[in-house]
N, CA, C and O of each residue as an XYZ file, in Angstrom:
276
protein
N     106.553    159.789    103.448
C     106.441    158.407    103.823
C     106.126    157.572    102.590
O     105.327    157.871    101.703
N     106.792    156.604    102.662
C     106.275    155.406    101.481
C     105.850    154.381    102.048
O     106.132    154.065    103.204
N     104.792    153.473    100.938
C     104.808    152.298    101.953
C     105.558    151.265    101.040
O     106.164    151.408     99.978
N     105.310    150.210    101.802
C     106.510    149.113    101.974
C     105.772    148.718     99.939
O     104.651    148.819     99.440
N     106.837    148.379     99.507
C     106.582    147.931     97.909
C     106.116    146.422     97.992
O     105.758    145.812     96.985
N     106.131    146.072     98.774
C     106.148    144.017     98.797
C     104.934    143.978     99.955
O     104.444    145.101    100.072
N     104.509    143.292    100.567
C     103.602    142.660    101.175
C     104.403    142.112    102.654
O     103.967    141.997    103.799
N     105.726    141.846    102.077
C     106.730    141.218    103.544
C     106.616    142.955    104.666
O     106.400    144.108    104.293
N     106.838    142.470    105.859
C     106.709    143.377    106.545
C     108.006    144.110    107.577
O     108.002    144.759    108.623
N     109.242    143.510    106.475
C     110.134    144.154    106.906
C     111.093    143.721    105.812
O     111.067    142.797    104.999
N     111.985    144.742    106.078
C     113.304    144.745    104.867
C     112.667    145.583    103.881
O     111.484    145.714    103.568
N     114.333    146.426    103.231
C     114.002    147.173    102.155
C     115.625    147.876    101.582
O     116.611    147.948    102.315
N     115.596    148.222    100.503
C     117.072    148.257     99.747
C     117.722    149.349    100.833
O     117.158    150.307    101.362
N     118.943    148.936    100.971
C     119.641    149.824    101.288
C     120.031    151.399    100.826
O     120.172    152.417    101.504
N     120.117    151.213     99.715
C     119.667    152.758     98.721
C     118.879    153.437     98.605
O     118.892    154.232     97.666
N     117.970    153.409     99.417
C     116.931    153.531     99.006
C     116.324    153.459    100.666
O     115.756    152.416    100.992
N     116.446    154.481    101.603
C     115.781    154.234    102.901
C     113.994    154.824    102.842
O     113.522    155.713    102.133
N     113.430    154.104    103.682
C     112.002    154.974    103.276
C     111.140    154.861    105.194
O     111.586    154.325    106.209
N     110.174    155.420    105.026
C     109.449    155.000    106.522
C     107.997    154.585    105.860
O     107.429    155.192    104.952
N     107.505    153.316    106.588
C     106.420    153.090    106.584
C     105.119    153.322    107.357
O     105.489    153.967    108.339
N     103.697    153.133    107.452
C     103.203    152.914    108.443
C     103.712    151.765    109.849
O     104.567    150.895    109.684
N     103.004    151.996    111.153
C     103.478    150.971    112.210
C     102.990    149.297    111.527
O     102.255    149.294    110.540
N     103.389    148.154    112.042
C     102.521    147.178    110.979
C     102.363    146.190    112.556
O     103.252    146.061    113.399
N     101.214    145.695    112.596
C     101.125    145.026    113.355
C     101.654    143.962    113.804
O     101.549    143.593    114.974
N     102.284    143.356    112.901
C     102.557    142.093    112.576
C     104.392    142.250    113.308
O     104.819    141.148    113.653
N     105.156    143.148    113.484
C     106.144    143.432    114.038
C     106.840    143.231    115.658
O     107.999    143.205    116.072
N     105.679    143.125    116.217
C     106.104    142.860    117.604
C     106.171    141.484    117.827
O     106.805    140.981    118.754
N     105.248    140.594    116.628
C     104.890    138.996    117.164
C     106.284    138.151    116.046
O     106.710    137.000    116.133
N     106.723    139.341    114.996
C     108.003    139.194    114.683
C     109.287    139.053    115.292
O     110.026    138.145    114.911
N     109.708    139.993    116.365
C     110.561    140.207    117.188
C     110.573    139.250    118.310
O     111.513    138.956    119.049
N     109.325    138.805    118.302
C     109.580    137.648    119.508
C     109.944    136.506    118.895
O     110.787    135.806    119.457
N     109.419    136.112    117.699
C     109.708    134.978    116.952
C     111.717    135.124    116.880
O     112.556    134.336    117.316
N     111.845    136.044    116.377
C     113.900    136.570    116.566
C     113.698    136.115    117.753
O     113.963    134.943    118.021
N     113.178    136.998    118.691
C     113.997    136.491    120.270
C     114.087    134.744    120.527
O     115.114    134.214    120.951
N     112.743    133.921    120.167
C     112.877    133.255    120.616
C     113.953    132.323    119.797
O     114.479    131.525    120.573
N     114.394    132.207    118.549
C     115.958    132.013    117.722
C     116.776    132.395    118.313
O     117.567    131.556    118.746
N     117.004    133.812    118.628
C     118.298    133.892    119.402
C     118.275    132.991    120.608
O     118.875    131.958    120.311
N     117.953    132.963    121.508
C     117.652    132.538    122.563
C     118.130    130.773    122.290
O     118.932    130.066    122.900
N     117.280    130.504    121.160
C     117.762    129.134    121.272
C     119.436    128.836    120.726
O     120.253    128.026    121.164
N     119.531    129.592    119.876
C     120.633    129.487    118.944
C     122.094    130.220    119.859
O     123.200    130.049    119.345
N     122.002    130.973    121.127
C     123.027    131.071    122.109
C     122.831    130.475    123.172
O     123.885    130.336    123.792
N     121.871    130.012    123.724
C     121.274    129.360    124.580
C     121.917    130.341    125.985
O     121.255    131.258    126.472
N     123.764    129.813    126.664
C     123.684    130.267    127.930
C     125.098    131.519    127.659
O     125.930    131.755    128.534
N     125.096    132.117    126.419
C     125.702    133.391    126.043
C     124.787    134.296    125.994
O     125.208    135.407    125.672
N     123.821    134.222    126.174
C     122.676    135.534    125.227
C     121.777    135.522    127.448
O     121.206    134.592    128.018
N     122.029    136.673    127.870
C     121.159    137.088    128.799
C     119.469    137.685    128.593
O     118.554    137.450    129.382
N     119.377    138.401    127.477
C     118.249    138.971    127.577
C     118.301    139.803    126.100
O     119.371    140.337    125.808
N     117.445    139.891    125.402
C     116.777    140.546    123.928
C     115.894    141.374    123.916
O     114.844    141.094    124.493
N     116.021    142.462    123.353
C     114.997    143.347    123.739
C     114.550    144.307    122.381
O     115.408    144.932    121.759
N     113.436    144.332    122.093
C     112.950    144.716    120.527
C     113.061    146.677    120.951
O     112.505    147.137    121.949
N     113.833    147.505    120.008
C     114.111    148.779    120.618
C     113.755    149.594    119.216
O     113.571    148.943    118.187
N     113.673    150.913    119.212
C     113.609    151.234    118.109
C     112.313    151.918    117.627
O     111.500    151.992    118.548
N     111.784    152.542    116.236
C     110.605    152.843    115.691
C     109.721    151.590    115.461
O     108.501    151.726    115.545
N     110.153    150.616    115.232
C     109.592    149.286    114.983
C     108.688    148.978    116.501
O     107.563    148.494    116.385
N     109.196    149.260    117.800
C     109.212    149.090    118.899
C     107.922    149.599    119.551
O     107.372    149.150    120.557
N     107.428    150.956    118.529
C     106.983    152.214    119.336
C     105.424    151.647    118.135
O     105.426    151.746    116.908
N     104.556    151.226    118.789
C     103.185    151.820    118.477
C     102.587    152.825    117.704
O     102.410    153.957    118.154
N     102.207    152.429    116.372
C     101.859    153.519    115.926
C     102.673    154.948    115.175
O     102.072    155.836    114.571
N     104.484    154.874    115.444
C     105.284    155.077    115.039
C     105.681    154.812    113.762
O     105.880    153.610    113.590
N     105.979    155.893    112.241
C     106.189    155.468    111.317
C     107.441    155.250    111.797
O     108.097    155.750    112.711
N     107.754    153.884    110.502
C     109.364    153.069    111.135
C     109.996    152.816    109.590
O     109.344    152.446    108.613
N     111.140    153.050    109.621
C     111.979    152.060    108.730
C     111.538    150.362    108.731
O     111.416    149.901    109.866
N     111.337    149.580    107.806
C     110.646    148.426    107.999
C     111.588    147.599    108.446
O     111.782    146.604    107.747
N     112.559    147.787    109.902
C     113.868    146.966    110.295
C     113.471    146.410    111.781
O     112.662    146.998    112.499
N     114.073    145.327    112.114
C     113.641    145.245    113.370
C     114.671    145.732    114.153
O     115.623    144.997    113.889
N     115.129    146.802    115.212
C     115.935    146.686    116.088
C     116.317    145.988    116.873
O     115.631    146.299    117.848
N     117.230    144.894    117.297
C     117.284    144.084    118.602
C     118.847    144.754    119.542
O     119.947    145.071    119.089
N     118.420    144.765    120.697
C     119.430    145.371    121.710
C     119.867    143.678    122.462
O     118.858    142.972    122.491
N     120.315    143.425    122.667
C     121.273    142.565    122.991
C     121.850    142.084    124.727
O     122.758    141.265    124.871
């Protein structure tokens, strides 16, 4: 496991895949996305849903957010 090189709490080189600790700050992330998508399709977009290691508590994760669609 590595941890994240930057302080941001997601993103990281493509070359270079790594897993971090879970970060708290990730779930109140994913809603902040949802609530963009949401505005930005308004009556195309049914429902968003945060999926993934990012998703899971306590789960080391790739620092990515999953969104299911």
């Amino acid at each position: 496991m590595r941890r994240a090189e930057t302080s941001e709490p997601l993103g990281m080189p493509r070359e270079r895949p790594y897993n971090v600790e879970y970060d708290n700050r990730w779930p109140q992330l994913f809603l902040d996305l949802r609530d963009r998508l949401y505005e930005a399709l308004q009556d195309r977009i049914l429902s968003v849903h945060h999926v993934g290691s990012t998703a899971v508590p306590g789960l080391l994760a790739k620092p990515v957010l999953d969104v299911l669609r």
